[in-house]
C-alpha positions, 0 to 999 in steps of 0.5 A: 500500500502506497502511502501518501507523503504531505509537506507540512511547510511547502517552500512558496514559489519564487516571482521575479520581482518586476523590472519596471513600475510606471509612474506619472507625475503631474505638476498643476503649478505647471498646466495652463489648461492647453488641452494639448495632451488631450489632443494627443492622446486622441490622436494617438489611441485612434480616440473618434472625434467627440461631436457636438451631439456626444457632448449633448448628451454627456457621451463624451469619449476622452482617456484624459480630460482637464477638470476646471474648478473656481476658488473664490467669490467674485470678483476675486475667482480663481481658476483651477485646472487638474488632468485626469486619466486612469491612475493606475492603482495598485489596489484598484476597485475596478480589477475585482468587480469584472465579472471576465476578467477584462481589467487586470493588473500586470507586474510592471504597475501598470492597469490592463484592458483586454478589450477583446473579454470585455462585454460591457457590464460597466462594473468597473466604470461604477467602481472607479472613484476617478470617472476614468473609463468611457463606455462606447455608445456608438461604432467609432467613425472617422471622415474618409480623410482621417482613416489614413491617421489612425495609428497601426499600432493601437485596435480600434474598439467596437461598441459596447466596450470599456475603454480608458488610458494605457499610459500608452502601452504600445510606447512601452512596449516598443521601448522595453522590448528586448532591453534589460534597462531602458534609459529615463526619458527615452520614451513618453506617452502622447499626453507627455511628449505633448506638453508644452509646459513639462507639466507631466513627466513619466518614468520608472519610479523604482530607478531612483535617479528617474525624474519621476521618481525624484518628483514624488518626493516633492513636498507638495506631491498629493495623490488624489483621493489618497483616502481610499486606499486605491494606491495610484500611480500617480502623484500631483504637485499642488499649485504654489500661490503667488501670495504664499512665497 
């Protein structure tokens, strides 16, 4: 009779620790509200354009958008501008409630969606504290003379899916592939390459001499909604006032 042996402390299975966590850092002491990231990012994720009926209708499909907040009371109104995009958390509330497993987390930080599993439940839209993913109502369509724009590298996302910021995954890729180490600065998402004010730096927060990872340092760094534990990967810097130097 065979008898049946149990480890009774089995070793664990050892990970490779990740290579990389991407990072973004956000200055608002530096955005002028330009919307050129906003620009970009649709030009560059094959983003349909957003008509007059989809803003109507509050349909409005956009990865990254400039919130606008007033301080003050008239006449002494101040205008605040903040970006907002996917923050890539770590602890993410939208991961757990997919019923298909469409959003996930991968080893490099970064949050994932397979768009291809995706039956639009929207859980992960009602989970989201941050109102960053887009729910696409309609077939995308371009005017004949921007087919040719589209970017090869990016799928083109039928109806009835959720969509949001990748931190443009297709950049990340066509840098980190086959390298061991990819210097700072050697790439950017769109929104980054596409600021006219450094308002937005991205990089690997665990190399400690990347710039990002110096910015989070800041004292005025900030994650927003921090309370809740979702853990973003991204950090803002708070505005410095005129009147506090």
């Amino acid at each position: 009779m065979t008898t049946l042996q149990f480890q009774e402390n089995p070793t664990p299975t050892t990970q490779r620790p990740p290579r990389h966590h991407w990072n973004m850092v956000v200055d608002i002491d530096r955005c002028t509200s330009c919307r050129a990231c906003v620009i970009a990012c649709e030009a560059e994720n094959n983003i349909p354009i957003n008509t007059e009926d989809r803003f109507t209708q509050q349909r409005v499909n956009q990865w990254i958008r400039i919130e606008r907040y007033w301080e003050g009371e008239f006449p002494n109104v101040k205008a605040r501008y903040i970006p907002m995009l996917c923050q890539h958390c770590d602890n993410a509330p939208c991961e757990p409630v997919c019923p298909v497993y469409a959003t996930y987390h991968n080893n490099e930080g970064l949050n994932v969606q397979v768009y291809n599993r995706c039956v639009g439940t929207r859980y992960c839209a009602n989970a989201c504290p941050y109102h960053a993913r887009n729910f696409n109502y309609w077939e995308p369509v371009w005017p004949e003379d921007f087919r040719n724009y589209l970017n090869p590298d990016v799928t083109i996302r039928s109806r009835g899916i959720m969509e949001k910021c990748t931190f443009c995954v297709q950049r990340i890729r066509r840098a980190t592939r086959g390298r061991q180490d990819v210097a700072d600065g050697a790439f950017a998402p769109a929104c980054v390459q596409a600021c006219p004010s450094d308002a937005l730096v991205f990089g690997d927060i665990l190399d400690e001499n990347s710039k990002v990872a110096k910015l989070s340092k800041n004292e005025r760094h900030y994650m927003v909604r921090e309370v809740l534990g979702t853990l973003p990967s991204i950090t803002y810097l708070k505005k410095v006032e005129a009147d506090a130097l």
